[in-house]
C-alpha positions in Angstrom: -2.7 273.0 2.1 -5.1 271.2 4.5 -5.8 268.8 1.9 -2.5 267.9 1.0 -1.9 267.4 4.9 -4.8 264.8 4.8 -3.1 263.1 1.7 0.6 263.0 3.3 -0.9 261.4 6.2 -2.8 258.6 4.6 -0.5 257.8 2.4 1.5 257.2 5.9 -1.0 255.2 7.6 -1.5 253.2 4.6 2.5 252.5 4.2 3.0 251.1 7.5 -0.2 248.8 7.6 1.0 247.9 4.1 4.3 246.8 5.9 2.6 245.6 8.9 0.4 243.4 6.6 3.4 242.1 4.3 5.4 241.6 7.6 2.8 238.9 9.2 2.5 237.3 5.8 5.7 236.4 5.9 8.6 237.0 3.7 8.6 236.1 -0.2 11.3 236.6 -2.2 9.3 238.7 -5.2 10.5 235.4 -7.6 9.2 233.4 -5.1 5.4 235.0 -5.8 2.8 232.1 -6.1 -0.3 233.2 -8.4 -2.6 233.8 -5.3 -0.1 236.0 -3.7 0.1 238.4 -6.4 -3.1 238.6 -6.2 -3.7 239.5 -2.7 -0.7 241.8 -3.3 -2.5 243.7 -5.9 -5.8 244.0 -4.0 -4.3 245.4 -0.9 -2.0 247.6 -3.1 -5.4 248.8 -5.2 -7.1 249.3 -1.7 -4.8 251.5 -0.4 -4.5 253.9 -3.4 -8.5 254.4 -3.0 -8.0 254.9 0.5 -5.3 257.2 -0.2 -7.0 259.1 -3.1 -10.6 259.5 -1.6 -9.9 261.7 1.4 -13.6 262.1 2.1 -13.4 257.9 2.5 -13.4 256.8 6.3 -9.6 255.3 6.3 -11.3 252.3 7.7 -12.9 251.5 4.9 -10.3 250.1 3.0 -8.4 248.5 6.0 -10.9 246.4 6.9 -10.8 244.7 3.5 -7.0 244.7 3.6 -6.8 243.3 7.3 -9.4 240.2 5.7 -7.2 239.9 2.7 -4.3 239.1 5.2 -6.1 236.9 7.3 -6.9 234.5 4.6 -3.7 234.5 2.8 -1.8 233.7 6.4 -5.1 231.1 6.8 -4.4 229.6 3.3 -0.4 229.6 4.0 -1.0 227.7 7.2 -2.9 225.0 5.1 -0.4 224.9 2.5 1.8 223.7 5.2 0.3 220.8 6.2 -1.3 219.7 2.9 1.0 219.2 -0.3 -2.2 218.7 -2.4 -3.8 222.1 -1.2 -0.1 223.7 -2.4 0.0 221.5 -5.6 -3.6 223.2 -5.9 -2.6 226.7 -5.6 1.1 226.9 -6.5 1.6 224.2 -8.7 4.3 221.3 -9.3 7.4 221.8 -10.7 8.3 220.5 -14.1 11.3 219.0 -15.8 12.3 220.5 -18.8 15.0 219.0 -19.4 15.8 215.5 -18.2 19.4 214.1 -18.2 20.1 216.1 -21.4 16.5 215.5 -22.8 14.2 218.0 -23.9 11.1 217.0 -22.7 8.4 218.4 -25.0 5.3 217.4 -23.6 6.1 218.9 -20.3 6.5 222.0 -22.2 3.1 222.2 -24.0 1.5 221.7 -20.9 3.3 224.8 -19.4 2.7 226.4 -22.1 6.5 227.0 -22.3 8.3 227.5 -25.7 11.5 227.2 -26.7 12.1 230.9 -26.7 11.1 231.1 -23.1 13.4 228.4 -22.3 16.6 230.0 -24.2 16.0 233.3 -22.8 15.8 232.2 -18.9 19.1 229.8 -19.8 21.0 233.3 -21.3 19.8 235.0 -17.6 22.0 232.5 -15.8 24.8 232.3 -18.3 24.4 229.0 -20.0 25.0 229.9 -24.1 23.9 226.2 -25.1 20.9 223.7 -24.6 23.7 221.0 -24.3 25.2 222.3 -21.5 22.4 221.4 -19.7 21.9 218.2 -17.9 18.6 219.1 -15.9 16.4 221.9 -16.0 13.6 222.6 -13.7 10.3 225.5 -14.0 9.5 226.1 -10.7 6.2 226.8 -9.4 7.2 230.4 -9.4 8.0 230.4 -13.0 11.9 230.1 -12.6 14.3 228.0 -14.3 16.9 225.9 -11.7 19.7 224.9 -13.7 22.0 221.8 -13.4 24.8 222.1 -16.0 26.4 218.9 -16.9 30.0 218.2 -15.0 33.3 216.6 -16.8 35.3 213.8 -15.2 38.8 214.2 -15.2 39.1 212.7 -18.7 37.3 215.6 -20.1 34.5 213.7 -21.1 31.1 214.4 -20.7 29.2 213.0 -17.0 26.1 212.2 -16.3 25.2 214.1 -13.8 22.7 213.6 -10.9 19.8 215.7 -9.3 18.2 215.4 -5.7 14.8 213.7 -6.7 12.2 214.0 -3.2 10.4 211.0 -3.2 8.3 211.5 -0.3 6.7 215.4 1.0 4.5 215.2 4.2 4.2 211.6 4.4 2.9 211.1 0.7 5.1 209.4 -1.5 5.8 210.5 -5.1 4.5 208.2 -7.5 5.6 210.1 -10.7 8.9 210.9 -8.7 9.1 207.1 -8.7 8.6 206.4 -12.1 11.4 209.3 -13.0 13.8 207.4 -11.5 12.4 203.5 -12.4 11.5 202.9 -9.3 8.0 201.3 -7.5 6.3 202.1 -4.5 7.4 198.8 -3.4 10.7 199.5 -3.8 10.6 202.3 -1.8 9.2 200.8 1.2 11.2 198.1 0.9 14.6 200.2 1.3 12.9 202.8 4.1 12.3 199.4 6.3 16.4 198.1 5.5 17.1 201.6 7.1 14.3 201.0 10.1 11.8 203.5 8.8 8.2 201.2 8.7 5.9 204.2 8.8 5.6 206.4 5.4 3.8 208.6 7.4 6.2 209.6 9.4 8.7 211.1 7.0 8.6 214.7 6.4 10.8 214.5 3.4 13.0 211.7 1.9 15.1 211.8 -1.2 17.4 210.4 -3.1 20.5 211.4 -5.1 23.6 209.2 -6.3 22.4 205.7 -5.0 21.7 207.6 -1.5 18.9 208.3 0.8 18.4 211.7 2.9 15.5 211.3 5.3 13.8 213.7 7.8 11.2 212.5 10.4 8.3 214.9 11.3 8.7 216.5 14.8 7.1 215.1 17.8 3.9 217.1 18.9 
């Protein structure tokens, strides 16, 4: 009996530090999961069971390593932040599948994404045909966004139009650029029509339907 006490209440201790720990991580959708946090997920799940299964262990034992495991993902996600590259890096990019109706193929070998993968995640969200599809999108989490194409009132088909970020952080995005036919000139040229001289400067700017959205970094 004594030692199923001493189970009962580790398993305790080791649930709420479990939730203390995901808590000051900071919430993640589970499809949101980048590859390093399903990692440090594991580890402090696989710490905890050999805390909780060796009662002889000093509880401490484990926790420290959990506690470190927390401190450097909240240290990494705090990097991440500030440097796109660092979350290129670690997350990824996304990548268009398909492009204005277009299968892109090459972007598929290099995800290592095949057709059955793509026709499977369209059935999840409903879409029954390829050509239904005007822009499709893996996410960094492994997700497929979806843009369907629309109908004008003629009932013919529309081109339809996706929110392309041209600049994250103050970094512009060349191959977002290039997407779109557009140069880095270009770019700078219509930021300074709208009074914007300093790249730098721009948290996020895209562009959509001829139009620009723009978002200046907070003063410090």
């Amino acid at each position: 009996m004594e030692l199923y006490t001493l189970i009962i209440l580790r398993t305790i201790f080791f649930y709420v530090l479990i939730l203390i720990i995901f808590r000051l991580m900071g919430k993640r959708e589970i499809g949101e999961l980048s590859v390093l946090d399903l990692v440090v997920f594991i580890m402090i799940g696989e710490l905890a069971i050999v805390g909780i299964d060796d009662v002889e262990m000093n509880v401490m034992r484990p926790a420290v390593p959990m506690m470190v495991l927390m401190a450097i993902q909240i240290i990494l996600s705090i990097i991440s932040l500030k440097s796109k590259r660092f979350r290129d890096l670690v997350d990824g990019k996304p990548c268009v599948i398909i492009n204005r109706g277009k299968i892109d193929e090459d972007a598929m070998r290099k995800q290592r994404y095949n057709f059955d993968d793509l026709l499977t995640q369209l059935r999840e969200k409903d879409i029954r045909s390829i050509a239904d599809v005007e822009f499709a999108i893996l996410e960094s989490s492994g997700s497929l966004s979806v843009i369907q194409k629309m109908d004008n009132d003629n009932g013919e088909p529309k081109e339809g139009d996706i929110t392309i970020p041209l600049i994250i952080d103050g970094r512009i995005e060349d191959d977002h650029l290039a997407r779109i036919n557009k140069t880095n000139l270009w770019l700078r040229q219509e930021l300074k029509k709208r009074g914007y001289r300093d790249v730098k400067k721009i948290s996020f700017c895209s562009y959509e339907n001829g139009k620009f959205f723009i978002d200046i970094m907070d003063e410090e």
